[in-house]
N, C-alpha and C positions, 0 to 999 in steps of 0.2 A: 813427445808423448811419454808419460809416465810408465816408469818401467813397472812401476807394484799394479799396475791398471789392468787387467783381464782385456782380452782383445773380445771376449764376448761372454754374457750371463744373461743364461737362460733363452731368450728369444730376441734379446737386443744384442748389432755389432758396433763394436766402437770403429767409427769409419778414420777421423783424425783431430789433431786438436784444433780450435777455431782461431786461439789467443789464451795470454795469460799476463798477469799483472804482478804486482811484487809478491801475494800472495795466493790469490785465486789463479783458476785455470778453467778453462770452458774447452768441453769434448763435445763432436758430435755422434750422434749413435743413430743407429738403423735397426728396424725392428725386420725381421727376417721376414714373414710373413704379409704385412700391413705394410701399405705404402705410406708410412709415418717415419720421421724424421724429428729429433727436440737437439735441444742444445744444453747441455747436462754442466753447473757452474760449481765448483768444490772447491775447497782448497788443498792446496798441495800439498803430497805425504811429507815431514818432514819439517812444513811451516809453523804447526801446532805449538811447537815451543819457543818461536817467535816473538807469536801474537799474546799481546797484554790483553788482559783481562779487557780494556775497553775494547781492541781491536776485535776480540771475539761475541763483544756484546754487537760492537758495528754490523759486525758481516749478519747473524742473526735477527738485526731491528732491519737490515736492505730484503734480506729471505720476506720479512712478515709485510715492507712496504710492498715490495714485488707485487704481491698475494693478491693484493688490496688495491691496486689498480689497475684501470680500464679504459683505454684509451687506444684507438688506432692506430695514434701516432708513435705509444709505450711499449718497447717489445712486450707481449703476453707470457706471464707467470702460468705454469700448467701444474699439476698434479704431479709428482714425482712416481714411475710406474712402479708396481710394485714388486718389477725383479729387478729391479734398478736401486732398491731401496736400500740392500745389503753396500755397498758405495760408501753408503755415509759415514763419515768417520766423528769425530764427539760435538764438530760442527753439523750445522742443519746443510743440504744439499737444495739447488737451485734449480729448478726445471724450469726450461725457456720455449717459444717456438723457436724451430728454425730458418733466419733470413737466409735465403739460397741465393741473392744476389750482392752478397759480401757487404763491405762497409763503402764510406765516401772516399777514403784515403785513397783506397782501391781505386777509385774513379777518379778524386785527382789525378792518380801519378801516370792516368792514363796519358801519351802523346798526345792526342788529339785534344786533350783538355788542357796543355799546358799552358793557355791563357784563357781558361774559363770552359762554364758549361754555356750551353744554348741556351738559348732566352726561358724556350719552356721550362725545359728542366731545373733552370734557377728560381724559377716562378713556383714551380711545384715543391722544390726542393724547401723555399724560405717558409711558404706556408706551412709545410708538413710539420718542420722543426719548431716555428711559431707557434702552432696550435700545441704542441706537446709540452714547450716552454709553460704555455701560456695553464698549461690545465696542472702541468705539478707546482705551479706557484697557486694555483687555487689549493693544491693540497696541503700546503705549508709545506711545500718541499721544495729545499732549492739544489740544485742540479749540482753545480759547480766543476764539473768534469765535461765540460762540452764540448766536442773537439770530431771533428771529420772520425777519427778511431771509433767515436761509442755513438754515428749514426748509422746505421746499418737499413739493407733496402731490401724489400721484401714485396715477390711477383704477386700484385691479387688480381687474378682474374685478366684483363690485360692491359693491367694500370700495375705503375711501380711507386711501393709507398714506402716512406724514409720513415723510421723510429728512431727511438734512443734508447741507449742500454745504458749499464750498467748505474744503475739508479743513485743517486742519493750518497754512496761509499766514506766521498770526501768529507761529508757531512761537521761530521764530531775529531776529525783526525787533528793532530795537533801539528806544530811545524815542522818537529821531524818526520813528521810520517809522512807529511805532505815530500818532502825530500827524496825521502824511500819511493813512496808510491804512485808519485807524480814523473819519472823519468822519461822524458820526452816529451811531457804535454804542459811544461812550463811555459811554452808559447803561448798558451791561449788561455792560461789566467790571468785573473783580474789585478790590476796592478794593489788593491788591499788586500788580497790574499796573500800576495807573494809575499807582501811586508808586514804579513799578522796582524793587519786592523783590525779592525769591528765591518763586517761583512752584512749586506741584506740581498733580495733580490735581484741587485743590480748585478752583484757578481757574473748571474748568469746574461744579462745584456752584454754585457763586454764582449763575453765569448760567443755570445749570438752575432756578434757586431764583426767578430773576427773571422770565424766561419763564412758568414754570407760575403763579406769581402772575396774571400778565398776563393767560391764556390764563381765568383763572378770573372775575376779578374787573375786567376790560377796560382797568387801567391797571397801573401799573409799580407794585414798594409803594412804593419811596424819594423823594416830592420828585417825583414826576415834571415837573411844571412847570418845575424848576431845572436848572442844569447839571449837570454831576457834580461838578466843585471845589464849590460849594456845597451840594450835598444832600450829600458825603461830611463834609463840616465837620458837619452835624449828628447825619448814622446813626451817627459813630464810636463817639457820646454814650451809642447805643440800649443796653438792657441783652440779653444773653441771646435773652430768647423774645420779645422785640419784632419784629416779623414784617412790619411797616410802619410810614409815617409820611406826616401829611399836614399842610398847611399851614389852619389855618381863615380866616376872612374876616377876624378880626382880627388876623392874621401873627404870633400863635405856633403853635410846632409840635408837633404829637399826634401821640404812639405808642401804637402798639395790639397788641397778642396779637389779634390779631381779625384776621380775613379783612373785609373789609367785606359788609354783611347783604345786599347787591345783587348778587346772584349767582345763578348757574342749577345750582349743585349743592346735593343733601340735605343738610341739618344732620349727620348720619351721618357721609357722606362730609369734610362742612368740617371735621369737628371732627378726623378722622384727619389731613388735609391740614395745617391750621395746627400740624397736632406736627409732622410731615416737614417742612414750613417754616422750623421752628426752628431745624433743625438745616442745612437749605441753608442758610440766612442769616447764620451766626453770623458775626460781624465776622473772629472771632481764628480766619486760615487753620489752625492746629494742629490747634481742632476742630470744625473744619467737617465737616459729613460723617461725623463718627466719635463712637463711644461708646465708652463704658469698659465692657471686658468681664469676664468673672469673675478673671483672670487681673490686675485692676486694671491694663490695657490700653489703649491705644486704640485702636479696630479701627474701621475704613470699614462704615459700616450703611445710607448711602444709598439704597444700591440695593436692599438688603435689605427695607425699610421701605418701601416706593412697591410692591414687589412685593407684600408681607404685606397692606398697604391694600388696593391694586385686587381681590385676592383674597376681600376679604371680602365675605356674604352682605349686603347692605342692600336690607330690605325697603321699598317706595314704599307709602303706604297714605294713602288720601286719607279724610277725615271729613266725611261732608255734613253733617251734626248742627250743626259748629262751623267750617263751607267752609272748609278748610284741608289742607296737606302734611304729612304726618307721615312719618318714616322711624327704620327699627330695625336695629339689625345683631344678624344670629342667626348662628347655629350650628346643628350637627345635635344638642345637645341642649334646645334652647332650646324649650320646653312653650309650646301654644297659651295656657295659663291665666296663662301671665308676661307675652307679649303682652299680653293682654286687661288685664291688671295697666296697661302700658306706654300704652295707651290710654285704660286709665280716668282717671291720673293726667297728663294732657294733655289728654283731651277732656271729661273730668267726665261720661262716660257709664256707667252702671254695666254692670259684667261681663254678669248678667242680663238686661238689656237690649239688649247689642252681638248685631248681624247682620254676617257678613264674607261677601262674596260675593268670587269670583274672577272673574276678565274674562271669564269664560267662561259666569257667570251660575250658575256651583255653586257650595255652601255650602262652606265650609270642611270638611275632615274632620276631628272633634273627637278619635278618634283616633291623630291622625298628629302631630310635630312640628312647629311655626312653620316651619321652611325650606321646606316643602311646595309655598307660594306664592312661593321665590324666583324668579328667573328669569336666568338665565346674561344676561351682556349681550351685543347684535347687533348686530355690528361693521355688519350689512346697516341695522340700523334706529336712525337717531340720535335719535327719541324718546326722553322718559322717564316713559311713561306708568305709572299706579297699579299694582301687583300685587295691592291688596287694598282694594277701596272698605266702609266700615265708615257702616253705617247704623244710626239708632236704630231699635227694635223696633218696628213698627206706629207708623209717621211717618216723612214724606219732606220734610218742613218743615225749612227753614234756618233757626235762629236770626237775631235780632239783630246780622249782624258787622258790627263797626265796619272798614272798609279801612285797610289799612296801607300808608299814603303814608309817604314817605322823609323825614326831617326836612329838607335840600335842598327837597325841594318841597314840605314845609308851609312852609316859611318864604318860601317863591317866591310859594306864592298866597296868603298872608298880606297883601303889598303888591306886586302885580305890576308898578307903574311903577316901583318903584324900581329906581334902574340897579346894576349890579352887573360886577367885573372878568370878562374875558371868560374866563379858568380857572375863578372861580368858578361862572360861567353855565355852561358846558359840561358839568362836574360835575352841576350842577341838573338841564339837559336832560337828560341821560344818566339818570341817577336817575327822572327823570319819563316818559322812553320803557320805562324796567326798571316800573314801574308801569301804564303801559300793557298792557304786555306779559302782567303779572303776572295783573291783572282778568281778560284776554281769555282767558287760561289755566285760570286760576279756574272761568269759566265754566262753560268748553268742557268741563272735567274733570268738572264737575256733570251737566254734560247726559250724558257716557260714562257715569256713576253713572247718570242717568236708565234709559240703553240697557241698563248692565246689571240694574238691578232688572225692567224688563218683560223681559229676557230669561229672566232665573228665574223671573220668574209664568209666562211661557208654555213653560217643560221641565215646570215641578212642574204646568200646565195638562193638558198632553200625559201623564204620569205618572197624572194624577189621571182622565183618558180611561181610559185603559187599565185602571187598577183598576177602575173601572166598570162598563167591558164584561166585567173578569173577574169579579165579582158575579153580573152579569147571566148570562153564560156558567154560573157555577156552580151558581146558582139555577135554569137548565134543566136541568141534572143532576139535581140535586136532586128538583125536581119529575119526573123520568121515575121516577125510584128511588120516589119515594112511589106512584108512582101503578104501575105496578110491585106494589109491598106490596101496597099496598088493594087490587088487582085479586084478588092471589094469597087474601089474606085473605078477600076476599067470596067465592072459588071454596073456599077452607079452612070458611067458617060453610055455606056451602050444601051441602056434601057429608056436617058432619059431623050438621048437621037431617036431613038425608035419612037417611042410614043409623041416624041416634039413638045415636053409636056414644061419643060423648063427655059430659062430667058437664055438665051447662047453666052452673055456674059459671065453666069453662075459656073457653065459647064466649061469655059474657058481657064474660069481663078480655078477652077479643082485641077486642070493639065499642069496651070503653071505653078501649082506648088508641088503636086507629083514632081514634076522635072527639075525643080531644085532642091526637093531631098534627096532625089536621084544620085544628084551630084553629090552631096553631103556623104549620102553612102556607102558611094565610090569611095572618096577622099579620105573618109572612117575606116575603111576595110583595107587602104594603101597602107596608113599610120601605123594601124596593129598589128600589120605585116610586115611591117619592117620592124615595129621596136619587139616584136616575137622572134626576130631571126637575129639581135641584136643580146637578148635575152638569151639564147644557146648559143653566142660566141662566148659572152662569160662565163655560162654554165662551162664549157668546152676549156677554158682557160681556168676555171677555177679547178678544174680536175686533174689536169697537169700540173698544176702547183703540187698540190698533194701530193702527184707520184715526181718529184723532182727528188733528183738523188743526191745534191748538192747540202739538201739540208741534215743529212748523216755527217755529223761533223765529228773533226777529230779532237773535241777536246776532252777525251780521255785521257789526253797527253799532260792532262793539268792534272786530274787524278793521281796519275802514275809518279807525276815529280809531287803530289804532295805526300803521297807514300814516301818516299824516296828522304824527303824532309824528316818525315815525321821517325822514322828507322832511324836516321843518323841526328836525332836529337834522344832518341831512345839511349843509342852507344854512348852520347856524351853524359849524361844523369846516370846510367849507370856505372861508370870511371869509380875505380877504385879509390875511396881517397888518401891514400899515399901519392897518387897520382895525381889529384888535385891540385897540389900546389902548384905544379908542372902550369907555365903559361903556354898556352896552344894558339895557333894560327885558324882562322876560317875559311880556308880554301876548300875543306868538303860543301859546307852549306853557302858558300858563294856562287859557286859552280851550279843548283839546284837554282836558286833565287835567280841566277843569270839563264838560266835554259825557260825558265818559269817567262820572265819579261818577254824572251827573246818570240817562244811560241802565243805567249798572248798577242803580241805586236802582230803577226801571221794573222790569226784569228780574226784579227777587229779589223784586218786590211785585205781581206779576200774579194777580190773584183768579183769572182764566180757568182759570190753568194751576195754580195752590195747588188748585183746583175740579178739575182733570185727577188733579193727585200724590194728591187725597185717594184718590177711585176708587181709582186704583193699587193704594193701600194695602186698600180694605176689600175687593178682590176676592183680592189676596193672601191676608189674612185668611178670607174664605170656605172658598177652596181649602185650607188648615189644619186649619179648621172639619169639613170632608167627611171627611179621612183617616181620621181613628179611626172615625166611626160604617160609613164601608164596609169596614176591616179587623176592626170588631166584627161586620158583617154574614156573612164571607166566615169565621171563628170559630163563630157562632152554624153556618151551614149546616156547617160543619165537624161540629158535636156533632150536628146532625140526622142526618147520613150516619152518621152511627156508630149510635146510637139507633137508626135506621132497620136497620141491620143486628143490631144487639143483638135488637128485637124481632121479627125475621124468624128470628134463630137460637133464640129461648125458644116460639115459637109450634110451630116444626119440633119442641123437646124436649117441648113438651107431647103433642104428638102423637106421639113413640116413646116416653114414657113410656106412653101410654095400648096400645101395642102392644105390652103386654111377653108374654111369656107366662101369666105367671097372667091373663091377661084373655082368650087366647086359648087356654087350655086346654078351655074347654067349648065349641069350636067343630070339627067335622069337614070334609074338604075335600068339596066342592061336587060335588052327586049328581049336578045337572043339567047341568054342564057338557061336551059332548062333548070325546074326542079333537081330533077336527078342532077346535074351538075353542080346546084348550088349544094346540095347536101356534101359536096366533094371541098365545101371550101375547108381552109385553115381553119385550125381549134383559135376560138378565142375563150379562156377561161378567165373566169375574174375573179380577185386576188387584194386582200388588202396591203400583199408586199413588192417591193420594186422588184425588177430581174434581179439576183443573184449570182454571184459570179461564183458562188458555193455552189451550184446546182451540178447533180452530175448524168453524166451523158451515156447513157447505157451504146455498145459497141453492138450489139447484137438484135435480137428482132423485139426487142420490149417496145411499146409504145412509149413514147416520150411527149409528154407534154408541156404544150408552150404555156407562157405565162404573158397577160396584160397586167396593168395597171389598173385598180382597184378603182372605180368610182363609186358616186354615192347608192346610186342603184342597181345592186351587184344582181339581182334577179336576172336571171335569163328570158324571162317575160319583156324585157324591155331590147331584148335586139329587135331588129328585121327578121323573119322569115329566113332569111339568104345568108345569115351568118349564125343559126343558132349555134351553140356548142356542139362542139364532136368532139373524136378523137384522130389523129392522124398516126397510121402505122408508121414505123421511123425507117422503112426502108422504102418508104415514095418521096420522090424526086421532088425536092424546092423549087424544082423549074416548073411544076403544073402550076401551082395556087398563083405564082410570076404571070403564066400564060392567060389564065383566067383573068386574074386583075387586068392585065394590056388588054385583051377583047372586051372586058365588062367596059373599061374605061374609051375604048374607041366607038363602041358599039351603041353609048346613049346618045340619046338625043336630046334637046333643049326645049327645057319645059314652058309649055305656054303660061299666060300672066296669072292662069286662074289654078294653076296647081297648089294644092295643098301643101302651104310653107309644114307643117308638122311631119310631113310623111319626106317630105324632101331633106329635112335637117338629121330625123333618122337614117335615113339614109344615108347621110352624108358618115356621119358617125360611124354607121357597118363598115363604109369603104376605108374610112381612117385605123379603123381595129383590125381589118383585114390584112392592110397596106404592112402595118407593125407585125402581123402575124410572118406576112410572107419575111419580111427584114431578120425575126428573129430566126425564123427555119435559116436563114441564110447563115448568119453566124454560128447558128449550132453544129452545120455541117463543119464549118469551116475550125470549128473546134476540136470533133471529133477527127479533120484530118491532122491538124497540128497539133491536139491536144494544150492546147490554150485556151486559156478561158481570156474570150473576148468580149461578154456579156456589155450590155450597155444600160442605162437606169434611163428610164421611160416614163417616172413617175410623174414627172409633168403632165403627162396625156391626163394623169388623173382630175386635173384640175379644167372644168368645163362649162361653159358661158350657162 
């Protein structure tokens, strides 16, 4: 901190310095009052006699760029305040916001990052810097200082967004000043810079090329151990699509098309990345950054390409079967059964066999597209957990996996005393903290596989309740409707013995179909009864899983040694380097890596909880087991309701077949009956609509009125005497107008040869309207006891000779 610098003026404190370069210095300050915060960029007391005449026109043309642009990704230029303004010395002064979540370097040198960020974060990170690239090259501005130091991250809301600072600087500087001003960030210029070419654009691709490398795989690709004069002497060598290079333990040097395998993005995603890499990298500035387009062209596709990638669908899909990551990039045309293809030929599980659950604990929809399981990515959530956990059919059991340690650290604990350079070692470490990391992930992911498969036993648990209860529900139906029937049927055989009015054969088929739905009913009511007491064993078993204590597991024990890693990779990067040269042994981080294997082996070999996942499995299986025989159940009552109504509609025709008129031509109407009684009979009303199963049944003393069937001459002038229209109170007995008809019907006598056919056919007609009358009083009672509507359509009667 500048000693001439006031610790505070007027209403602002200067809290500390942020950074500072060969001649600038960036302070932050605090306004006493306002919860405001800027980042205040000068130059140093002292410098002014430095800087040439061009140096002092630069810093003043970067002040008026600042101003002048507007961009998210651009730290924001603000107003200089104006008790802050006294500061300024004969140069102009720079007011910034301020990023409160530091720079990237910051975040590199974190442990946990020393071989990369997380897929998100890479994702979010390469955009952010893309689009800011991409908008000050629309400004005519090129960057040239790109580097982890001048991207800084800043909280909005609960999203974190990367800018870029210090704008434009390197612009107009010449090669010594680049000397001066460049110390330490000679790594990540463009190899025509270093060597004062003729410069465009591409400059900044190199350094975008080099950065995102970084950002993925935790170090630089070129040499990073070396200077730039000497790693440049070797990448010039590189061919084309050579994307890196590293130095081995016997100091020659390896290039690679390869991303290195230590890294926290999808194979999906790497394989998109190392093509866009190729083309940031390319030695020869012409075509850097560009392709040949139809036009046999060269056209800028940089941006294009990082845009097309991050764009695309990449499904995360974890395999307990074979504990491993798998990922696919779809489309919206891309068929579940290509997938399944895509998995077979990677996890050797066959199609038939594969189970895909969603995080959510539902099946896959086999109708729908593979993208179904995408999932946009949350800028809020830097995870990148599984979209699609793929398990083998009936089995929770892990294979055999051998762990996939880093060849760095096979070779580490192969001979741990051996000492080894301290680049080399660090590599190692790093490699063996990404293995740490890797297990503890592994894990953890199996155990979310755990959470989700007991999640779908207990939806398909709860689904498989509910059909149950609907069985059980429909099978009370059921049984009202039967018993219903048989009621009606024993009052049909008891009346039709009484009067002798039907052929003994008729009255026999109705016993013997009663007595073999009987049996149906019985055997109906057994079935439901057992697969409902089969239905609360798993419910009963599924509840115990749940509270089983076994699945508290201790693999925090993997957490703790990846701590333990990550601290004693901390110690070795921070080593003094006088002490560097010193070759050192791997016996700390052997020792973690050996604890690591030892307790993963424990984990993946616990009987207790193999004994927990089998359960798992055979209750699953249960609940599969049940479905068909209670949707056969809820089928089977299905066919009985129907049958049940078929035989209640052929009992009714047997019975107005036996009422036709040639049966009732030798009968006269009833001597014995008074006036006053006839006026007692049933309502018959006439109606051009069938009965109604809408119709509702008052409970109480309202009259209710029956309903006939409509004929053509709906006039009440055209009955008998003996049945003109009434009304029947609804609280007298359906047993009278019964009693009536049996005396009416015993009571006539046979009409001689000279009777009036026209008074005998109406007649006959009264007793058929009558008959129906009494039938219906009968069902409505039996409605208002079960509240069923058992209504019957009688619209035939309307139709008459």
């Amino acid at each position: 901190m500048a000693a001439d610098e006031p610790l505070e003026v007027e209403n602002w404190v200067r809290e500390r310095v942020l950074g500072s370069g060969g001649f600038g210095q960036v302070t932050l300050w605090r306004h006493k009052t306002k919860d405001e915060m800027i980042a205040l960029k000068k130059c140093r007391t002292g410098t002014d006699a430095l800087l040439t005449e061009k140096h002092k026109e630069r810093w003043s043309k970067e002040v008026e760029i600042m101003q002048r642009l507007d961009h998210p990704n651009v730290v924001k230029a603000i107003a200089v305040p104006p008790d802050l303004a006294v500061l300024r010395s004969k140069l102009p002064l720079m007011c910034m916001e301020f990023c409160s979540k530091g720079d990237l370097r910051q975040v590199l040198n974190r442990s946990e990052n020393c071989c990369g960020l997380c897929e998100a974060e890479v994702r979010l990170l390469i955009s952010d810097v893309k689009s800011a690239v991409q908008y000050l090259h629309s400004m005519k501005i090129t960057h040239r200082d790109l580097k982890p130091e001048n991207i800084v991250l800043q909280q909005v809301k609960d999203k974190i967004v990367y800018k870029l600072i210090d704008l434009g600087y390197a612009k107009e500087l010449d090669q010594s000043s680049i000397c001066t001003s460049f110390v330490g960030t000679l790594q990540y210029l463009a190899p025509e810079l270093f060597m004062s070419k003729t410069y465009n654009y591409s400059v900044d691709y190199w350094s975008l090329g080099l950065v995102s490398h970084e950002v993925i795989t935790g170090v630089r690709p070129f040499l990073p151990n070396m200077a730039p004069v000497s790693w440049m002497t070797h990448v010039r060598e590189k061919s084309s699509d050579d994307i890196c290079a590293y130095q081995a333990q016997d100091g020659s040097i390896v290039f690679s098309k390869e991303l290195f395998h230590q890294n926290h993005i999808s194979s999906s995603l790497k394989y998109h990345m190392e093509k866009w890499l190729t083309s940031l990298l390319e030695w020869d500035a012409a075509k850097r950054g560009r392709a040949i387009n139809k036009n046999k062209e060269l056209e800028i596709v940089v941006f294009d390409m990082i845009e097309d990638i991050l764009s695309k669908k990449i499904v995360n899909i974890f395999s307990v079967p074979t504990y491993q990551h798998l990922s696919y990039e779809v489309d919206d045309s891309t068929a579940i059964s290509t997938l399944q293809l895509w998995m077979k030929r990677d996890t050797g599980v066959p199609v038939e066999q594969q189970e895909l659950l969603l995080p959510s604990g539902q099946p896959f929809d086999m109708t729908k597209e593979a993208c179904q399981c995408w999932v946009p990515p949350d800028p809020h959530n830097q995870s990148s957990k599984p979209m699609v956990y793929l398990f083998l059919h009936g089995s929770l059991a892990i294979g055999k996996v051998t762990p996939s340690i880093p060849v760095t650290v096979g070779k580490m604990m192969e001979d741990p005393r051996h000492r080894v350079e301290y680049i080399h070692q660090k590599r190692a470490w790093a490699h063996a903290v990404f293995f740490l990391r890797q297990e503890m992930e592994l894990y953890q992911t199996f155990m979310e596989a755990y959470r989700v498969k007991m999640l779908h036993i207990i939806l398909n648990n709860a689904r498989l309740n509910e059909q149950a209860q609907a069985v059980v529900s429909r099978l009370q139906q059921v049984e009202a409707q039967f018993h219903l029937f048989i009621d009606s049927l024993h009052f049909d055989e008891d009346e039709a013995k009484r009067i002798d009015f039907f052929p003994e054969h008729i009255v026999h088929s109705w016993t013997t179909v009663s007595s073999a739905l009987s049996v149906r009913m019985a055997k109906l009511k057994e079935v439901v009864s057992q697969l409902q007491s089969k239905c609360d064993v798993v419910n009963s078993r599924t509840i115990d899983l749940q509270r089983n204590t076994c699945i508290k597991r201790d693999h925090e024990v993997l957490v703790s040694l990846l701590e333990t890693g990550q601290k004693r990779y901390d110690n070795l990067r921070r080593r003094p380097k006088e002490s560097r040269q010193e070759r050192t042994d791997n016996v700390e981080m052997v020792k973690v890596v050996y604890n690591c294997l030892k307790h993963r082996d424990k984990l993946l070999n616990d009987n207790a909880f193999d004994t927990h996942l089998q359960q798992v499995v055979d209750v699953q299986a249960e609940i599969e087991q049940l479905w068909n025989p209670l949707r056969s159940s809820l089928q089977v009552m299905n066919k009985v309701q129907m049958e049940l109504r078929q035989m209640q509609l052929d009992r009714q025709r047997d019975i107005w077949v036996q009422m036709t008129p040639d049966r009732c031509n030798g009968f006269t109407r009833p001597t014995n009956v008074t006036e006053s009684r006839l006026t007692d009979q049933p309502v018959v009303i006439t109606t051009s609509k069938p009965l109604s199963t809408s119709m509702s049944v008052s409970n109480g003393e309202d009259e209710v009125p029956t309903v006939v069937p409509a004929c053509e001459h709906s006039s009440t002038e055209h009955f008998p005497s003996c049945v003109q229209p009434s009304r029947v109170p609804n609280n007298q007995s359906f047993q009278e107008p019964a009693n009536q008809l049996a005396a009416s019907l015993l009571s006539c006598s046979v009409l001689d040869s000279h009777c009036d056919a026209s008074v005998m056919i109406n007649d006959n007609i009264a007793l058929r309207y009558a008959t129906q009358d009494l039938m219906n009083e009968s069902f409505q009672h039996y409605r208002r006891v079960l509240s069923e509507d058992q209504s019957l359509d009688w619209t035939f009667l309307e139709k008459r000779d």
